[in-house]
C-alpha positions, 0 to 999 in steps of 0.5 A: 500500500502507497504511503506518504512520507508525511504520514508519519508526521504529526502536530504536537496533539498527534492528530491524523493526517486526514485532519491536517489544514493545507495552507501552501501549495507549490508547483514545478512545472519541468520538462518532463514531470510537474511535481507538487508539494503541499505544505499544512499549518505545521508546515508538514509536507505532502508529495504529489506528481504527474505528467507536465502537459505543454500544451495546457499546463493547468491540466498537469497542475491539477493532476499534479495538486490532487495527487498530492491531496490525495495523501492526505485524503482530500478532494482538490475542491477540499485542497484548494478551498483551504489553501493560502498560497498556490505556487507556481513555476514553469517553463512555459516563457522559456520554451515560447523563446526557443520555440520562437512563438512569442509575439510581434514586437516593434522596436524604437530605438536610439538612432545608430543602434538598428542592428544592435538585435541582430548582432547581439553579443558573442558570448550569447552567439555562440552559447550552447555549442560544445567545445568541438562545434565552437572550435569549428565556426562552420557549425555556427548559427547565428541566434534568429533574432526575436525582432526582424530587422525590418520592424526596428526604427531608430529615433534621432535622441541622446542623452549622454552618461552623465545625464545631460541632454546633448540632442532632443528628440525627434518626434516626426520620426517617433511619429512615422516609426510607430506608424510604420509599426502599426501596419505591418501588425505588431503586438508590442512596441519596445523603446531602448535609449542607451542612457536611459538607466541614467535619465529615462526622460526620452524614453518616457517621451517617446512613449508618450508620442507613440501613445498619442498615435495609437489613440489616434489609429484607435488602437490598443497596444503596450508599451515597454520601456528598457528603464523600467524593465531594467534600469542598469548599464550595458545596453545590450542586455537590457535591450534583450531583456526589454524585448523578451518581456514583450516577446514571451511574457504575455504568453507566459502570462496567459498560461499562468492566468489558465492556471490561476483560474483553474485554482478559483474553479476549485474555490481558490480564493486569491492570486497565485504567485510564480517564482523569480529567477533569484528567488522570490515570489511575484502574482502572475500580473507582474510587470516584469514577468521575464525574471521568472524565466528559469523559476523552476531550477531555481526551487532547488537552490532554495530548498538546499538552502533552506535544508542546508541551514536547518542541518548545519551545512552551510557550503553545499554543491546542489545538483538536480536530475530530471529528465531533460538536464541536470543543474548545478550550483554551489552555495558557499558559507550560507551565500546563495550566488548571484549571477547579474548577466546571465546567458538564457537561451542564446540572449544575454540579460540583465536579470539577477538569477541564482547562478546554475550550470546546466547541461542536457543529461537527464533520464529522458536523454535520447541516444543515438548511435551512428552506424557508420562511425559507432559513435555514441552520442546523448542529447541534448534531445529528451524525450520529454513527457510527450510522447516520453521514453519507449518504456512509456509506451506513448509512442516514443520511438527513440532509445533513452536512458531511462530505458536503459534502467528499465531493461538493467531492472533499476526501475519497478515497471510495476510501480512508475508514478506509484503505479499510474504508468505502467513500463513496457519492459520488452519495448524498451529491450527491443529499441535498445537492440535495434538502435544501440546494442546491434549497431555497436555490436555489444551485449544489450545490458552491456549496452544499456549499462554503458549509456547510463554511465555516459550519462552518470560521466557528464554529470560527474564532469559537470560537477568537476567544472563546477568544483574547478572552476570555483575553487570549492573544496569538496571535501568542505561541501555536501552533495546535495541530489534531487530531481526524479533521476537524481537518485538513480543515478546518484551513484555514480555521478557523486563518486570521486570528488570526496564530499564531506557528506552526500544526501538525497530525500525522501521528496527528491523528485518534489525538492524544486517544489519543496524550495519554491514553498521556502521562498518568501515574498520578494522583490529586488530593484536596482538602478546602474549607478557611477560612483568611484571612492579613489584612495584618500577621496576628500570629504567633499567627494565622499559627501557626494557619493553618499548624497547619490546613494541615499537618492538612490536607495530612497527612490528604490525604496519608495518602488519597493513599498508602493508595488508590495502594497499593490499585491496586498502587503502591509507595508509595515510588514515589508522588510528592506535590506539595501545592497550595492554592487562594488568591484576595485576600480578597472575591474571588470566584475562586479560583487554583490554586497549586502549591506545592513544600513538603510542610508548612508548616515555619516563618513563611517557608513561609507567606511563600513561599505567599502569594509563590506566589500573586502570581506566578501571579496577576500572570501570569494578570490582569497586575500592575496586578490585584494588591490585597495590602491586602485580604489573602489567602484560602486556601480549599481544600488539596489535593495530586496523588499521582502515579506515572510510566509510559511513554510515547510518543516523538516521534523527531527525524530530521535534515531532507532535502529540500523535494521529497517521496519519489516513493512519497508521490506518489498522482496527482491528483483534481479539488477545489472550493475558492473557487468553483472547481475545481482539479487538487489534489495527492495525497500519502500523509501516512504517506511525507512526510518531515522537510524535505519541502514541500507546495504547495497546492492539494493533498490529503495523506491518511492512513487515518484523516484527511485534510489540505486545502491551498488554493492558496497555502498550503502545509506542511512537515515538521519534524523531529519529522514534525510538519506545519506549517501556513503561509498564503499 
């Protein structure tokens, strides 16, 4: 019989599960599966999941949100009714990118700056290629761009960097531009002056001219600006910013709206709030939608985070298989990364996102093999949930790596989704020895084996990089594995690095949504500023650069309360940390640095400022880094306004014995591991308790995903009814 791992969570009266108040509901829309995780009064948790379904994605979200009802006895109606948060994060802007099925847009621009969409930035005209393809430039395709040349005008205007107006604006042309973009039907007008981070005045000009023709042709269109969409320095990125907002956004939106109303069908009584891309909460009618691009990795960062505090890990390596990709960050002495240029989808931005590193290497990664050369390559192409892996029996036809661990016997055709999907074994052998085995004339498990380790080798090599690449220690780090198919492969991708400590959950397949229901009500506002504080500045200097900084904050802040209480914040509630990003004069990057002062009060604050700003960097690049004779730069102000609410806990239960309850014990089942076959093991994850151990070779399965152990290596239960991982 099915159970949830909450079941055996009870309030301080000890009352039954059926009696537990939902409160949060938190949805992660991947590319392959839509997981739920319900959160009650107590911050108890249960997990619920299905198919994510592209083309309606309330469908999957309402399957998704009753399976996880179901485990506590409740219809959705019941659900819903009772709940005060509905969480949701996606997709769906990001797939309207790379499908290119956003909307018409016009673009007005500074004149001179025509073909800046068409040239965009290197770094994005060649992200996405594997070394081999950027070392052969043959290969290369340029990005399509999300604005034909044709629907750009440029607009006489100037503006300078320090604010001055060196030349108006020409509203004739302003006028015959719109009325160009008007016949030939665009959906969207975008305007992106080059200062306009530091004076926005023509931009809100222009806006107002094009204004004035609509109402005149009778025509409703909106209208973005790049200064309120961002306003930061380098025009590039905030010119693809302003641009996708108006691109994919309301499409977005639309999905996001289905599925709010879905919610109030079922007696929701209020908004639902999506994820942003460095970590807080927003409603669907955001202004600036484009920030929850990548909402659904971003879950995991944050539940590691959360977890990570709650056990005393502060320096954590997170790592998230699904069944498209896998992502990784790495969360340093309890700081989260900030990566304030990120590369999503071919297109710089200027879009604060928690830093990842992803690849596409996940379950439903297909293989192909080329029957002339027997070269094996995985990807980047999944099988995603429609039609899905053979083994799905959907109608997929092409092998994958989740087929492979159907055929190895790692995966329970009997119990997929906890029954729901049943796996058709013979299909999934049948593919691998037409398309993988006969073509590379090897055994089919020895087929099948191989392609997982290729795939369990990138992810292990994605890792390596990570580690590498920022200096982690991983012996100071715990490896933290979720996603549907971390678990199952964990095994092998973890091996090697030498963490200090290697954990999974009970919830792993939900984990993206357990972290979306640990984020708070959050909004960041920032503005490019340029401040220098050189070496032994006279006080009339350091008085300035305060003056501007306290402008700064002020108007940021006066944003901040205004749109908190437009979603129904008490603004007594809302609760302000300023931060200012920094780097040593001539640098090129940027840090972020957190500040507890609200204002700069006195000469000693600026001290503190810049004291802020060594610790941080010295932790970061080490002390020999350090160069206080060039002298500091500021050049971005900003501030988080945040609002708290509920979340999920974890409970901690006194530890019993290594040897597991005789209801966790499902039998055994033949698995292939190393060229072998064993007699593996079979455990409900659900009834494991705190202290229990695990020997391998064993298989310990759960509705929504499964956890391989190979001989020698075995797992324990903590606590907190985290597995932990150890190797043999």
């Amino acid at each position: 019989m099915r159970r949830s791992w909450v079941l055996d969570l009870r309030t301080p009266g000890g009352k039954p599960v059926n009696d537990f108040r939902p409160l949060v509901l938190g949805i992660d829309a991947g590319g392959t599966m839509t997981d739920t995780l319900l959160v009650d009064e107590h911050g108890h948790f249960a997990v619920g999941k299905a198919s994510t379904t592209p083309h309606n994605e309330s469908e999957g979200f309402l399957e998704s949100a009753a399976d996880a009802a179901g485990q506590w006895g409740l219809s959705s109606r019941e659900t819903f009714e009772q709940l005060a948060v509905v969480l949701y994060s996606g997709t769906g802007m990001l797939n309207s990118l790379l499908s290119r099925t956003g909307q018409r847009v016009g673009l007005l621009v500074t004149r001179g700056m025509e073909d800046a969409v068409l040239m965009g930035r290197g770094l994005q005209a060649w992200a996405g290629y594997s070394y081999p393809d950027r070392l052969h430039a043959v290969t290369h395709e340029h990005p399509q761009p999300l604005v034909p040349r044709d629907l750009v005008h440029g607009v006489t205007e100037r503006i300078d960097q320090f604010g001055t107006e060196v030349a108006p604006v020409y509203e004739h042309e302003v006028i015959g531009a719109v009325e160009d973009l008007l016949s030939q039907g665009v959906e969207a007008i975008c305007i992106c002056c080059m200062f306009s981070y530091v004076d926005d005045a023509h931009e809100r000009q222009i806006a107002d001219i094009a204004r004035t023709v609509l109402a005149e042709r009778e025509v409703e269109l909106p209208i973005y600006l790049s200064s309120a969409v961002r306003p930061v320095v380098r025009e590039q990125s905030r010119l693809n910013s302003v641009v996708i907002e108006a691109y994919a956004a309301d499409r977005s939106r639309e999905q996001l709206i289905g599925v709010e109303k879905a919610c109030q069908e079922h007696g929701f009584r209020y908004g639902v709030q999506t994820v942003l891309s460095y970590g807080g909460l927003a409603g669907v009618r955001y202004p600036r939608l484009h920030e929850t691009m990548i909402s659904g990795p971003v879950g995991g960062i944050l539940g590691a985070k959360y977890v990570g505090d709650i056990i005393g890990a502060d320096s954590v390596v997170v790592s998230d298989m699904g069944g498209t990709s896998f992502d990784i960050s790495a969360i340093t002495r309890g700081t989260v990364p900030i990566d304030n240029e990120p590369t999503l989808a071919r297109f710089k931005l200027n879009l604060p996102t928690i830093a990842m590193d992803t690849i596409g290497a996940g379950a439903g990664t297909i293989i192909k093999v080329d029957p002339l050369t027997r070269k094996v390559s995985l990807g980047p192409e999944s099988a995603g949930s429609t039609p899905g892996p053979v083994a799905f029996d959907m109608g997929g036809t092409e092998p994958t790596v989740c087929d492979c661990d159907v055929v190895m016997g790692r995966l329970n055709p009997d119990y997929f989704l906890g029954g729901k999907v049943r796996l058709n074994v013979e299909k999934a052998k049948q593919v691998l020895k037409e398309k993988v085995a006969d073509p590379l004339g090897i055994d089919l498990y020895e087929a099948a084996e191989g392609m997982a380790n290729l795939l369990e080798m990138d992810a292990r090599e994605a890792i390596r990089q990570l580690v590498s690449a920022r200096a982690v220690d991983p012996a100071d780090y715990a490896l933290m594995a979720y996603g549907g198919s971390g678990p199952l492969h964990m095994a092998e991708y973890s091996r090697g690095p030498g963490f200090k400590s290697i954990l999974t959950f009970p919830f792993a397949a939900a984990f993206s949504a357990f972290g979306c229901t640990t984020a708070d009500y959050l909004r960041r506002y920032s503005r490019s500023v340029q401040l220098t504080l050189p070496p032994g500045a006279p006080p009339q200097h350091r008085g300035a650069v305060a003056e501007e900084v306290n402008a700064v904050w002020q108007a940021l802040q006066d944003a901040a309360r205004r749109e908190m209480a437009e979603e129904g914040h008490d603004p007594a509630s809302v609760e302000l940390r300023m931060f200012a990003m920094m780097r040593y004069t001539g640098q090129l990057e940027d840090v972020e640095v957190p500040l507890q002062l609200r204002k700069i009060a006195s000469d000693a604050d600026l001290d503190t400022m810049v004291e802020e700003f060594e610790r941080l960097y010295t932790a970061i690049n080490r002390p020999v880094a350090q160069y206080r004779e060039a002298g500091h730069s500021i050049t971005e102000l900003g501030l988080l306004a945040k609002v708290d609410k509920i979340k999920p806990q974890l409970t901690r239960k006194p530890l019993e014995g290594a040897t597991p309850p005789s209801e966790a014990v499902k039998g055994t089942r033949p698995m292939y591991y190393n060229r072998q076959w064993h007699e593996a093991s079979l455990w409900e994850m659900d009834l494991l308790r705190p202290g229990n151990e695990i020997a391998g070779p064993a298989v310990i399965e759960h509705p929504a995903t499964t956890l391989v152990i190979p001989a020698g290596d075995r797992v324990w239960v903590d606590e907190w009814t985290i597995l932990h991982y150890e190797h043999a």
